[in-house]
Structures are given as C-alpha cells and as structure tokens.
PAPAZA-454569 format. One record per residue (C-alpha): residue in three letters; chain; y, x, z. Coordinates in pm, whole numbers, always signed. Layout:
! PAPAZA-454569
[r 'ALA' 'A' [Y X Z]]
...
END
This chain:
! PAPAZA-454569
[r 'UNK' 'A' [-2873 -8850 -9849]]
[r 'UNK' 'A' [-3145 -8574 -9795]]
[r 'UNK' 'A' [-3227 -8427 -9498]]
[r 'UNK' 'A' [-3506 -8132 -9364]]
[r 'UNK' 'A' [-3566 -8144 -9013]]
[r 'UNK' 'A' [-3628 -7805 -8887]]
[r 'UNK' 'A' [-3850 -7635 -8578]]
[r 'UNK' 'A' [-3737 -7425 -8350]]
[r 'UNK' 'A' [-3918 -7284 -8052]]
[r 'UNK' 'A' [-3990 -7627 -7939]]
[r 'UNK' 'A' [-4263 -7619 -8155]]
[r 'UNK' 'A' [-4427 -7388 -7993]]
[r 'UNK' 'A' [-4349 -7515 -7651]]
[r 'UNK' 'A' [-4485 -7853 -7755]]
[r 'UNK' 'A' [-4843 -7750 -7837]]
[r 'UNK' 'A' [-5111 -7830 -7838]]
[r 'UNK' 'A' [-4945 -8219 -7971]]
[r 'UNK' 'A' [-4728 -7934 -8300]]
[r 'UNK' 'A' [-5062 -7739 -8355]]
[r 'UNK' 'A' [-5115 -8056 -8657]]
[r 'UNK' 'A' [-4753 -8160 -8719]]
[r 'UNK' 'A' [-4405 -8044 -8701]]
[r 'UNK' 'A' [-4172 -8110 -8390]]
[r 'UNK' 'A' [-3949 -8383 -8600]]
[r 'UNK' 'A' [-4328 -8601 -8660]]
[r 'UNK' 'A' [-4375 -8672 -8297]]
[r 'UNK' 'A' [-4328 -9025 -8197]]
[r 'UNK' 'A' [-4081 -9111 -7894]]
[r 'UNK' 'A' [-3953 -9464 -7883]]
[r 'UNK' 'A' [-4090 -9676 -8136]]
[r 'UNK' 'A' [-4013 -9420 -8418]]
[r 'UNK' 'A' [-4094 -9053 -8492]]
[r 'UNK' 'A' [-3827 -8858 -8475]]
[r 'UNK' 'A' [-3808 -8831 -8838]]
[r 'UNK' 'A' [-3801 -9178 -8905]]
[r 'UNK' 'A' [-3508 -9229 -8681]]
[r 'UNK' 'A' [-3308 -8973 -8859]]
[r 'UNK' 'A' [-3443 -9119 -9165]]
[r 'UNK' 'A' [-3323 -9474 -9082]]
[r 'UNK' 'A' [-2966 -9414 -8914]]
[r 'UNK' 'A' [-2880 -9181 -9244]]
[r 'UNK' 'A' [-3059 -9366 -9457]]
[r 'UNK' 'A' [-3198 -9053 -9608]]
[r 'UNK' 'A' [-3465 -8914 -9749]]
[r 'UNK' 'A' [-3677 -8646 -9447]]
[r 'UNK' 'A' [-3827 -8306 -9519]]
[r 'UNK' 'A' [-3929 -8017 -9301]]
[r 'UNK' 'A' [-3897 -7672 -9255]]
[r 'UNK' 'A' [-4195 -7621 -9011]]
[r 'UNK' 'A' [-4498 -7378 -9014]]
[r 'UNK' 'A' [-4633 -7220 -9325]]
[r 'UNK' 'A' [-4980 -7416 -9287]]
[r 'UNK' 'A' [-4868 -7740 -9230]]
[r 'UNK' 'A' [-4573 -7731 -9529]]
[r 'UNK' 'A' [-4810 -7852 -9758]]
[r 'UNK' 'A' [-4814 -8212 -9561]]
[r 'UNK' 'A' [-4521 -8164 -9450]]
[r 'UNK' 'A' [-4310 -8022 -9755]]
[r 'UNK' 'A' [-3917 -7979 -9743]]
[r 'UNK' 'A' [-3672 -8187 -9966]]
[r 'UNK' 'A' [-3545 -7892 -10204]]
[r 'UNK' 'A' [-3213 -8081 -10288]]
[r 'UNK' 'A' [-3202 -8144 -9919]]
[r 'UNK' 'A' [-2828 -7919 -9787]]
[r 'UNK' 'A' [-2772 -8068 -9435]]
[r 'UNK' 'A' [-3084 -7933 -9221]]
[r 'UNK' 'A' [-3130 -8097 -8881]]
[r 'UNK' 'A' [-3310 -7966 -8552]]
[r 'UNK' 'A' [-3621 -8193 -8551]]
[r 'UNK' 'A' [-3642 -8161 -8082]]
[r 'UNK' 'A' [-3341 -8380 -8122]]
[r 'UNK' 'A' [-3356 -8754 -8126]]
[r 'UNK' 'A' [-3019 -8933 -8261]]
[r 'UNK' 'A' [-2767 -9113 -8163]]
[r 'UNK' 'A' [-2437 -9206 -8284]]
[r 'UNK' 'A' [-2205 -8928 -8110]]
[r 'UNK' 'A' [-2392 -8686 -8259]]
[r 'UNK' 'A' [-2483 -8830 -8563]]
[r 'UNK' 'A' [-2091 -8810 -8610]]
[r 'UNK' 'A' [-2041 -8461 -8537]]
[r 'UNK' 'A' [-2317 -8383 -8753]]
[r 'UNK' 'A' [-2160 -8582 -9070]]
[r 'UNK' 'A' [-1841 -8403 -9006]]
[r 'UNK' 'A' [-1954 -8042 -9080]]
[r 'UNK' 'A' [-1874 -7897 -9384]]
[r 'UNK' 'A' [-2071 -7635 -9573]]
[r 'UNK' 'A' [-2107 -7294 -9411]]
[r 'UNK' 'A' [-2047 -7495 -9076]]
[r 'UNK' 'A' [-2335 -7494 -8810]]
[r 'UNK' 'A' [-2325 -7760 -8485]]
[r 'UNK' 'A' [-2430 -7573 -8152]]
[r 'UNK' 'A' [-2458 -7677 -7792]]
[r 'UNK' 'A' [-2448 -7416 -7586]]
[r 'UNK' 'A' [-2743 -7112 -7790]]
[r 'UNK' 'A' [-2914 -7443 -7944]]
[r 'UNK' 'A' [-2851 -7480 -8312]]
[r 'UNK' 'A' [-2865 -7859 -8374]]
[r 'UNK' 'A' [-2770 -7874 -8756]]
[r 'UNK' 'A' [-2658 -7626 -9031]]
[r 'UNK' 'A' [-2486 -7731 -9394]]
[r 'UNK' 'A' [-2523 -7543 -9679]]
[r 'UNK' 'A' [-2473 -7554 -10048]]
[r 'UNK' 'A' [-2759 -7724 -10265]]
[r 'UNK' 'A' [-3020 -7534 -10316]]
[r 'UNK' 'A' [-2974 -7294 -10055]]
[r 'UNK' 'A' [-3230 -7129 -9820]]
[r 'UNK' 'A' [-3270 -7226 -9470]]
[r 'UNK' 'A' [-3206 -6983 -9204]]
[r 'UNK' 'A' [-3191 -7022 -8815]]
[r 'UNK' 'A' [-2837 -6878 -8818]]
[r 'UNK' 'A' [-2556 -6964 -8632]]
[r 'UNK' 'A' [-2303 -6892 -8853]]
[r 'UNK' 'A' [-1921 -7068 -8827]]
[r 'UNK' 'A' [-2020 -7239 -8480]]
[r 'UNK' 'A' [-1891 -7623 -8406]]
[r 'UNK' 'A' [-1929 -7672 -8047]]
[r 'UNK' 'A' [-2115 -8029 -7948]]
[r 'UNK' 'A' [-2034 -8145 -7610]]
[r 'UNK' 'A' [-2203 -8441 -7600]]
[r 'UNK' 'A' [-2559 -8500 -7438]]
[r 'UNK' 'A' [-2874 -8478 -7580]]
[r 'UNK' 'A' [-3180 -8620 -7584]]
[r 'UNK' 'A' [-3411 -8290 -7662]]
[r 'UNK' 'A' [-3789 -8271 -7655]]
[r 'UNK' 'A' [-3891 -7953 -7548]]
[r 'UNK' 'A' [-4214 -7999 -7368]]
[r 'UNK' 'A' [-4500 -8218 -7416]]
[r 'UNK' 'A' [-4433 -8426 -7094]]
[r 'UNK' 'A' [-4030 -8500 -7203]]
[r 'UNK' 'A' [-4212 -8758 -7465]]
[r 'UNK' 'A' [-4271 -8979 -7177]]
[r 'UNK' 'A' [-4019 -8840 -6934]]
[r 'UNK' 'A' [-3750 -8985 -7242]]
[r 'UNK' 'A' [-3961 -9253 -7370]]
[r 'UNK' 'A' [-3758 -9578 -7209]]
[r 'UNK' 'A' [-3409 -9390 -7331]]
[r 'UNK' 'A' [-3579 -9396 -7690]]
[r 'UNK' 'A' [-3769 -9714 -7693]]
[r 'UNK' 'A' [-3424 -9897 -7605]]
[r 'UNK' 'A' [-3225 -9684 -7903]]
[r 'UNK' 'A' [-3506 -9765 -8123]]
[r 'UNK' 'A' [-3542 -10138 -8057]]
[r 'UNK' 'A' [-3101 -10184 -8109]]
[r 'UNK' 'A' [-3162 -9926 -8431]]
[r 'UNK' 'A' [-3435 -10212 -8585]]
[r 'UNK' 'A' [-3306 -10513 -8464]]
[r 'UNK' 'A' [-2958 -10496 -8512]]
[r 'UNK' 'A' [-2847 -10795 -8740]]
[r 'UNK' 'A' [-3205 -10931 -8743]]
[r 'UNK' 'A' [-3378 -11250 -8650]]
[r 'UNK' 'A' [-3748 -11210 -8462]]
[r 'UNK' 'A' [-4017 -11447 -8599]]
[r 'UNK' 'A' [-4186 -11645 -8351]]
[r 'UNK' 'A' [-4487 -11640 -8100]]
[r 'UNK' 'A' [-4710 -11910 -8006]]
[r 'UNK' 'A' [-4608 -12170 -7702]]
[r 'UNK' 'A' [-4940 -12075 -7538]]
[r 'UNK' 'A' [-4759 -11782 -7429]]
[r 'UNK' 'A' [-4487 -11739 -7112]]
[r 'UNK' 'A' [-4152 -11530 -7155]]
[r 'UNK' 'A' [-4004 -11376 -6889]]
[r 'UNK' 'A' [-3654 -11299 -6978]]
[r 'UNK' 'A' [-3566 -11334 -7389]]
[r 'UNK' 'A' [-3495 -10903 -7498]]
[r 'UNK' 'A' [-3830 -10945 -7727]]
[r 'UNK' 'A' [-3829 -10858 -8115]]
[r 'UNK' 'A' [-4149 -10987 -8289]]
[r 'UNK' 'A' [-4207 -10903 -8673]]
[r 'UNK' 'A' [-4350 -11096 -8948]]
[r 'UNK' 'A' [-4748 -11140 -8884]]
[r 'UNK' 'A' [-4733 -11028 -8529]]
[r 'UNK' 'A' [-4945 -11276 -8299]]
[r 'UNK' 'A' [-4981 -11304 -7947]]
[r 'UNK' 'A' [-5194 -11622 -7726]]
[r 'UNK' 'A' [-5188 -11689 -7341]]
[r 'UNK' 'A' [-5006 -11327 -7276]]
[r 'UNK' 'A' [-4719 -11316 -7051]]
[r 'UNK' 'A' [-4445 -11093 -7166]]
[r 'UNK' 'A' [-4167 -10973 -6932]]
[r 'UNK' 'A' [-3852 -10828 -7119]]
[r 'UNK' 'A' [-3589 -10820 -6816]]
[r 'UNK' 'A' [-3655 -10508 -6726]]
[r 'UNK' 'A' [-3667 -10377 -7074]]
[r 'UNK' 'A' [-3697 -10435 -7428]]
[r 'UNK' 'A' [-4040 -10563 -7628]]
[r 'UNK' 'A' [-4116 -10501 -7971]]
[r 'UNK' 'A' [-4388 -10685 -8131]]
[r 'UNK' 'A' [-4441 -10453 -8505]]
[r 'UNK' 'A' [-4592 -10595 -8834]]
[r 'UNK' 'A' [-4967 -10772 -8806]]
[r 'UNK' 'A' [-4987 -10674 -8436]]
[r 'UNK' 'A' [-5179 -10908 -8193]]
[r 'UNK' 'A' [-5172 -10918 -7829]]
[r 'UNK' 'A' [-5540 -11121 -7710]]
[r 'UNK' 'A' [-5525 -11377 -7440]]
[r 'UNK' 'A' [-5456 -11276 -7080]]
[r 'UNK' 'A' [-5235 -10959 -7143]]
[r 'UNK' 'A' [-4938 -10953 -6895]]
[r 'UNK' 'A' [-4651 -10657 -7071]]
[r 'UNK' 'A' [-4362 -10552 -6895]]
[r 'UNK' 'A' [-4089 -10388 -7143]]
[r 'UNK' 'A' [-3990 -10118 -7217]]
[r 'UNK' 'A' [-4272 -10201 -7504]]
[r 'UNK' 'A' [-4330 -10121 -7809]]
[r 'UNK' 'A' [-4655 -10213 -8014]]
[r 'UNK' 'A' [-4690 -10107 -8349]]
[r 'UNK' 'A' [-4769 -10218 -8683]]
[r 'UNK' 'A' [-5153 -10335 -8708]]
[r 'UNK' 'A' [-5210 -10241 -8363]]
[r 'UNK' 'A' [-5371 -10470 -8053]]
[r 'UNK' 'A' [-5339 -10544 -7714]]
[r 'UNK' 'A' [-5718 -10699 -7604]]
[r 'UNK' 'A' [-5781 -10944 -7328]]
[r 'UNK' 'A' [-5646 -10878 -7001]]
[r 'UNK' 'A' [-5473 -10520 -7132]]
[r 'UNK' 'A' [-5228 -10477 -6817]]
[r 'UNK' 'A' [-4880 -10280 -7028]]
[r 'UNK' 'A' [-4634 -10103 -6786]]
[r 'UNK' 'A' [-4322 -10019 -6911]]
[r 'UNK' 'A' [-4217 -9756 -7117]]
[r 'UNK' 'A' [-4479 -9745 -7328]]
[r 'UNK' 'A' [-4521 -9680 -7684]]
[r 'UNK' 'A' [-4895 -9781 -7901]]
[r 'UNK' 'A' [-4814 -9669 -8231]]
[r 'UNK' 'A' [-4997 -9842 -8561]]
[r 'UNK' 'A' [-5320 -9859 -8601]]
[r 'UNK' 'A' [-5430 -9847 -8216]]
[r 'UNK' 'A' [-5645 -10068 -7989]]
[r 'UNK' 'A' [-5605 -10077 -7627]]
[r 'UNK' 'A' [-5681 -10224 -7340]]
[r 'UNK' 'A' [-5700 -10192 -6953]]
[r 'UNK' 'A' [-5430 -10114 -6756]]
[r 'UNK' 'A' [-5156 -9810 -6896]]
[r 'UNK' 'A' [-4811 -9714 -6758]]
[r 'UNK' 'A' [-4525 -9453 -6929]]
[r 'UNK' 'A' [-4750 -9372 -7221]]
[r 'UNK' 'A' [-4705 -9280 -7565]]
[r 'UNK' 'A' [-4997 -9301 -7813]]
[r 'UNK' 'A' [-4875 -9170 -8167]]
[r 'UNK' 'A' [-5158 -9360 -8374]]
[r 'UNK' 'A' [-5512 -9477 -8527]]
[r 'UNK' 'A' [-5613 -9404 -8167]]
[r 'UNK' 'A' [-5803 -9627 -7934]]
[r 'UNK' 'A' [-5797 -9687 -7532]]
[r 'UNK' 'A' [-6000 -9992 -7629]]
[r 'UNK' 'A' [-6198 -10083 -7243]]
[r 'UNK' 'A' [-6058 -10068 -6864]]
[r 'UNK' 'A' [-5904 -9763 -6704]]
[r 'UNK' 'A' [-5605 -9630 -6635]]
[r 'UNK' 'A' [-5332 -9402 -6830]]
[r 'UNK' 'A' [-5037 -9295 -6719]]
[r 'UNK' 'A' [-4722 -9075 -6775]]
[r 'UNK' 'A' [-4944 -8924 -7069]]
[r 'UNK' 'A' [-4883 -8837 -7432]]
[r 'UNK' 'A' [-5232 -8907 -7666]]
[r 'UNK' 'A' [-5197 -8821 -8031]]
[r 'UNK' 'A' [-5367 -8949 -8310]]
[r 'UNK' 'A' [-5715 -9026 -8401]]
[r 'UNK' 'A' [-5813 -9010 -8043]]
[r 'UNK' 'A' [-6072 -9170 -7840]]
[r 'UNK' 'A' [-6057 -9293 -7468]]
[r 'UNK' 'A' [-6411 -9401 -7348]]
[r 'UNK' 'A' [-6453 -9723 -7130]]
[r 'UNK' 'A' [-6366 -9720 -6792]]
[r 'UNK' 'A' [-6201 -9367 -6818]]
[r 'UNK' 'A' [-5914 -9259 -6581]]
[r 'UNK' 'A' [-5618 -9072 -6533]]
[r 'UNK' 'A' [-5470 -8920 -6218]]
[r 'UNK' 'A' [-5089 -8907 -6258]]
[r 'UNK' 'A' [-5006 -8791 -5871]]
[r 'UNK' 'A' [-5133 -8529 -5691]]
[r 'UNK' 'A' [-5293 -8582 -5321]]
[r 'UNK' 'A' [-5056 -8392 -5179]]
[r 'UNK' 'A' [-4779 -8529 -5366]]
[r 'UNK' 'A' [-4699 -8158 -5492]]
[r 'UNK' 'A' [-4516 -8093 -5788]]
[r 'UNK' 'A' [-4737 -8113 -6089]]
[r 'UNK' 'A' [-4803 -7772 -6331]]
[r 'UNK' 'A' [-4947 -7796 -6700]]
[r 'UNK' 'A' [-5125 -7598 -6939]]
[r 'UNK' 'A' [-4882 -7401 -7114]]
[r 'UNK' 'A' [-4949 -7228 -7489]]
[r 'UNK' 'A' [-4694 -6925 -7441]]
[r 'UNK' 'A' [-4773 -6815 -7131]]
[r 'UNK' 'A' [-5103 -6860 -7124]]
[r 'UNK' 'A' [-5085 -7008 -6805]]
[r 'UNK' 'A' [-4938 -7305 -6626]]
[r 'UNK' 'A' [-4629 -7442 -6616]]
[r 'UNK' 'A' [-4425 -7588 -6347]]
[r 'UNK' 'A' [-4298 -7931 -6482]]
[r 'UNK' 'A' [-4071 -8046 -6219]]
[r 'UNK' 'A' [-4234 -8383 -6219]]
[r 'UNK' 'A' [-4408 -8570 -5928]]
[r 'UNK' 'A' [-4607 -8787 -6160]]
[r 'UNK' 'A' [-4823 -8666 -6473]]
[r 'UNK' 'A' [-5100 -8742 -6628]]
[r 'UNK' 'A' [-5288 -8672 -6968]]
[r 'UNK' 'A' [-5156 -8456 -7253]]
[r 'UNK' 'A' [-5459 -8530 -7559]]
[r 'UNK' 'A' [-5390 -8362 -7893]]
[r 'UNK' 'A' [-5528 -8543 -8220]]
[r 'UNK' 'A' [-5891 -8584 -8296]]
[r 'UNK' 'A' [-5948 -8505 -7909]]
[r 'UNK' 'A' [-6174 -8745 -7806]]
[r 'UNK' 'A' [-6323 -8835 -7395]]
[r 'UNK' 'A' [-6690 -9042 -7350]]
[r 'UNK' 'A' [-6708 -9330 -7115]]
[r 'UNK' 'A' [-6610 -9230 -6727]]
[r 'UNK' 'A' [-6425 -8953 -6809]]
[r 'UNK' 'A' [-6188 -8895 -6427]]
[r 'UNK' 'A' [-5922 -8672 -6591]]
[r 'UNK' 'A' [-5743 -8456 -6295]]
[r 'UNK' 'A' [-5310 -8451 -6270]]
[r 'UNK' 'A' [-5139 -8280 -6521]]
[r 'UNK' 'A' [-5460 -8248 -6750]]
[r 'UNK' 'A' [-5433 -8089 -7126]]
[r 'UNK' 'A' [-5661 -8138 -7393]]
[r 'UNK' 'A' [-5624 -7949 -7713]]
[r 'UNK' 'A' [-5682 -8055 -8044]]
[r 'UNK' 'A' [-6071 -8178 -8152]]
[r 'UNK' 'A' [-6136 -8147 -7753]]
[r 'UNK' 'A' [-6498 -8322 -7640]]
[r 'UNK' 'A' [-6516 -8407 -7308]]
[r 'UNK' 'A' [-6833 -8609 -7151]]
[r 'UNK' 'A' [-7051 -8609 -6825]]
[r 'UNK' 'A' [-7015 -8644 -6490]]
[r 'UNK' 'A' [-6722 -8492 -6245]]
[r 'UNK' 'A' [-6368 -8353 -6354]]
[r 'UNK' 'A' [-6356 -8124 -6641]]
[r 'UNK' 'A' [-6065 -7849 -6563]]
[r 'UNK' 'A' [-5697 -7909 -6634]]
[r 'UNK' 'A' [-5715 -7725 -6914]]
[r 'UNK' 'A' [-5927 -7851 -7204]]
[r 'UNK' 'A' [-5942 -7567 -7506]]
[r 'UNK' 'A' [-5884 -7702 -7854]]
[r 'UNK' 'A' [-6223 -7761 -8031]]
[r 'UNK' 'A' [-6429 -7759 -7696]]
[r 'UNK' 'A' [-6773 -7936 -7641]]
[r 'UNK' 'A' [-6835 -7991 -7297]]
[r 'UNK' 'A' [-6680 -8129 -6923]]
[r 'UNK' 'A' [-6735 -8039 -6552]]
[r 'UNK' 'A' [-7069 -7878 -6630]]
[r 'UNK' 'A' [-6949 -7653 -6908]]
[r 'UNK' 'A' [-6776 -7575 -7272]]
[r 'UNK' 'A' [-6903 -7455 -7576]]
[r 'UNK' 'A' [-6683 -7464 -7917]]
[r 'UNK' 'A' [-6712 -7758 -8094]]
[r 'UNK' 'A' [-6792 -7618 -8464]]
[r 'UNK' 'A' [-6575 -7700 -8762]]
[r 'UNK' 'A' [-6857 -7869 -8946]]
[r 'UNK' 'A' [-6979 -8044 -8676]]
[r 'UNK' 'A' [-6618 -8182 -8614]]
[r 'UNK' 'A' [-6541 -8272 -8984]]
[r 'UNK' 'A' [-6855 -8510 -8978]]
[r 'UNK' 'A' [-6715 -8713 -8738]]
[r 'UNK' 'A' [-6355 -8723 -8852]]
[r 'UNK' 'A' [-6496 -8805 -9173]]
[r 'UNK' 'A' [-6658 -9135 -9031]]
[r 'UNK' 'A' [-6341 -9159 -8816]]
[r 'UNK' 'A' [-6107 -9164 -9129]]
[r 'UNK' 'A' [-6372 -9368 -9307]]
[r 'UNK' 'A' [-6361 -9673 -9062]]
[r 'UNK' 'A' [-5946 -9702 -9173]]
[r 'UNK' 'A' [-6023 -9641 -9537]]
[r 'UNK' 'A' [-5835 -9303 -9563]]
[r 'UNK' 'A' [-5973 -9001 -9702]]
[r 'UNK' 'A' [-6063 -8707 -9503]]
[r 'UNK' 'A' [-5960 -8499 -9742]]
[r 'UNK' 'A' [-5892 -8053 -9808]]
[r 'UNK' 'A' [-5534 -8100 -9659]]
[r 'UNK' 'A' [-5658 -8228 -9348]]
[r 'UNK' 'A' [-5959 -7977 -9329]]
[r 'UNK' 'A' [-5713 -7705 -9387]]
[r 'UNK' 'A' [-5482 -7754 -9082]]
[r 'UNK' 'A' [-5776 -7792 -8904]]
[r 'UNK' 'A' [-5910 -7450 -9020]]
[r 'UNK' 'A' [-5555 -7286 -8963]]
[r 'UNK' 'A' [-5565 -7433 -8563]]
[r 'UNK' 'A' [-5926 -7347 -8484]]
[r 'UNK' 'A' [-5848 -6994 -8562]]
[r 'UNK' 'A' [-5529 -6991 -8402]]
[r 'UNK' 'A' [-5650 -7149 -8066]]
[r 'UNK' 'A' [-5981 -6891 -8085]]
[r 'UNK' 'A' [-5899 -6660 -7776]]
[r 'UNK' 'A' [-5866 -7013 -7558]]
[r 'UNK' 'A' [-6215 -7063 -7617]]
[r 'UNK' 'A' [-6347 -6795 -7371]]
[r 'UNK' 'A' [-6660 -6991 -7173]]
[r 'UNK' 'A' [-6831 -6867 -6983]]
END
C-alpha cells in the first residue's frame, strides 16, 4: 500500500516544532506519526506538506488513499478508513481525516462524498497535545511493536518493578531500577541506561540513545534515537539527536531535534499562582490560553540553551533559538535569536550553519543544501518575530 499524509491547519497551529517538518513527522509515542501509519498499513508514507519542505519530504505519486497527518491511528479508524472507496472522503464533524482517489490523481482538501466517523480521535493540534497525548500513544505504540514478539534480556544487576518492559536486541541497562506497573517500558535498538537510573513507564527510549547515571525518568516520556539525557525529566517528548545530557529538570515539554539543554538547566511547568498556563502562539501573534495547569518548554530544532538556563511556565523557543546568561529570558524565544534576560539579537544564518555543521559532523551526517534550504525558507518566514529592541 501507499499512503501521503497530508497537513492541514494543524501545521500551522503546531509551529514553531512544523516550521522544519510536516505535521505527520512529529513523534508522539514511540513513533512519528508517519511511522505508525506506516507500520499498521504496512505501507509505503509520503506527504503533501509545504512547498519548501516537499523536497525532504516528497509525496508517493502512485500513492491514492491520502491521510490527515494530526491524526494518530488506531484500529477503529484505521477500518473506516480501509472501507472508503474512491471519490469517498472520511469526516468527523468539518475535519477531513482521509480522501481516496484514483491513481494518479491530485490532492485536494475537499470534502467531497462525506463518510461520517464517529469514533474518537487522537488529534494533535497544538504543540502541548504531544505531551498532553503522549501516555495514550506510548501504550498504542508499545502493543503496535511488541505484539507477537519476545524482548531480549537485561542484566541481573538490575531490579524490575512489575514485568510490562520490551527491550530490543543490543539494548543494555546496569544497576537501574525500572518500574513498568504503572506503564509500559521500551528499551529500542543499542540503547543503554548507566548505573543508578530509576524509570517509571510510560517509557520509551530509542534506538542508540542513553540514559546516564542517576537520570531520574517520569512517566510518559518519550527520548527518541540518537539522544543523551540525564537528570531528572517528567511528560516529555524529545524527537531526536538531541541532548539533556547533566542535572535539571524538564517537564510537560516538547524539544525537537538537534537540540541542546545545558547542565543544570530548568524548567518551570506550574505557575505560582497555580493559574492556567498561556503559550506563544504563531497565528495570532500572541498567546494562547492552553487550558492546562502544568506546562513547561516548547524548543524547536537546532534551538539550543547554555548551562543555568531557568526557563519560565509555558516557555517557547523557536527554531535555531540561543539562549545564555543570567535570569529568565521571556516566554517567548524568536526563531534564530542570540541572546536571554539581558537581550536578543538575530542569530545570523552563517553563523548558525557553522555550528550545525559541527553538530551534524559529531553523528557523521552531512549538513548538506537541503537542510540549509529549509533553514533559509524559516529564517525569512519568522523575520517580523525578530523585532528587539
């Protein structure tokens, strides 16, 4: 089978973490959502996202059943979605969830020969519902790669609370404690947890990724590959090749990838007065009320915080953000900002490229046009943010 997984306005509603991918590439669970499509259809995954970032992101051509990428599977809809026949689109309520069309054909947000869907959904439609939905996910995902599997094994040095824990082939773990009756704990490919880690599922590490000594894991949370982390963090999702490598605290936040947390940097996920908390928000230019108690850190890729950074509630940072010094830099960060309490200035393209080049360098990957590129596109397209003053 062959898929596309297209945006809607959630894309824009989800920046800055879309401004560098489309809405069906952010991770929630273990999985992006376009590898969970990919897996439970066992297709092939294209996209029908912004001009600029099609060129990463291409669609599948011979691709007929198109699929909105907010929407995370399951097996209700799944069905309903399997069922339609060509011409036929699948709606809940004004939301277009799928369309089928002949081979070939152009996609258009139409919503043409409506199929009701009366299930419920799990949507992501803001950047703070990747962590509000992260435990429903991580517990989908973990039945999704498990199912009919048998988990390699850990060392005796360590203690198991409870036996819901999935570890793959190379994954190693010494002296940790790891507490799956509350949740599910997924262990991916070549990950290591280092002596004296205490996790509490929901849990998921991912491939090539580390826990160092003494890392203190709430539930639901999600390190995707490639990361190192450590310290204490609680109902966060980190998509990838990013590091949270010392002590600190993160919590109820969303990082992206190739980001940097300096040591001992922190978090506030509650206000003093307990209020509701309000984030940065793209379209209006303005904040947001989120209906949430606790939130914390919303860090788009390449953004990047030095040591004993104090992050206030509900704090955004957009993509290539700086942030150093003393004090707490303003809940809104501007993409490709230089700066913190004391001030911003624009962090120039070439001086950003030189350090994502050493940045890709360190995993062996090229920092190549395509990359520079989307990077180009977003620095112009976040420009009026960057107003300092």
């Amino acid at each position: 089978m062959i898929i596309n997984l297209f945006d809607d306005g959630a894309w824009k509603s989800l920046r800055p973490l879309t401004f560098t991918r489309p809405v069906a590439d952010l991770r929630i669970g273990t999985l992006t959502i376009a590898e969970k499509w990919s897996k439970h259809l066992n297709a092939t995954a294209g996209f029908i996202t912004q001009p600029y970032l099609s060129i990463k992101y291409p669609a599948q051509p011979e691709g007929n059943l198109f699929i909105n990428g907010s929407v995370c599977p399951d097996q209700q809809l799944i069905e309903a979605i399997i069922k339609l026949k060509v011409g036929e689109s699948l709606l809940q309520g004004e939301l277009l969830l799928a369309r089928k069309l002949e081979v070939g054909a152009a996609f258009e947000y139409v919503k043409a020969h409506a199929i009701p869907y009366l299930g419920s959904l799990v949507r992501i439609s803001y950047p703070e519902d990747i962590f509000k939905f992260n435990d429903v996910e991580l517990r989908k995902d973990f039945v999704l790669l498990t199912a009919g599997r048998t988990s390699a094994g850990l060392s005796s040095t360590n203690t198991f609370i409870g036996d819901n824990i999935f570890v793959e082939e190379g994954a190693e773990a010494e002296c940790s404690t790891f507490n799956s009756k509350s949740g599910p704990i997924y262990l991916g490919k070549h990950s290591s947890v280092w002596e004296g880690s205490n996790i509490r599922g929901s849990f998921s590490l991912g491939d090539n990724s580390q826990v160092k000594m003494g890392g203190k894991i709430y539930g639901q949370t999600t390190i995707g590959p490639f990361c190192r982390v450590g310290g204490e963090i609680n109902n966060a999702v980190i998509w990838g090749y990013s590091s949270k490598g010392h002590e600190g605290y993160l919590g109820n936040s969303v990082l992206g990838q190739w980001c940097n947390i300096g040591a001992d940097s922190n978090n506030s996920n509650l206000k003093n007065n307990y209020a509701e908390v309000r984030l940065w928000d793209y379209e209006k230019s303005g904040f947001r009320k989120t209906g949430l108690q606790f939130c914390g850190l919303i860090m788009a890729d390449h953004a990047k915080c030095a040591i004993n950074t104090m992050f206030n509630t509900g704090s955004v940072a957009g993509v290539s953000a700086n942030i150093f010094g003393s004090g707490f830099p303003r809940n809104f960060i501007p993409d490709f900002s230089w700066g913190g309490s004391h001030g911003f200035e624009t962090y120039t393209l070439n001086k950003m490229f030189e350090t994502a080049e050493k940045v890709f360098e360190r995993r062996n990957i090229a920092f190549d046009e395509l990359e520079k590129n989307i990077l180009k596109e977003v620095f112009e397209l976040t420009s009026s943010t960057r107003i300092f003053k």
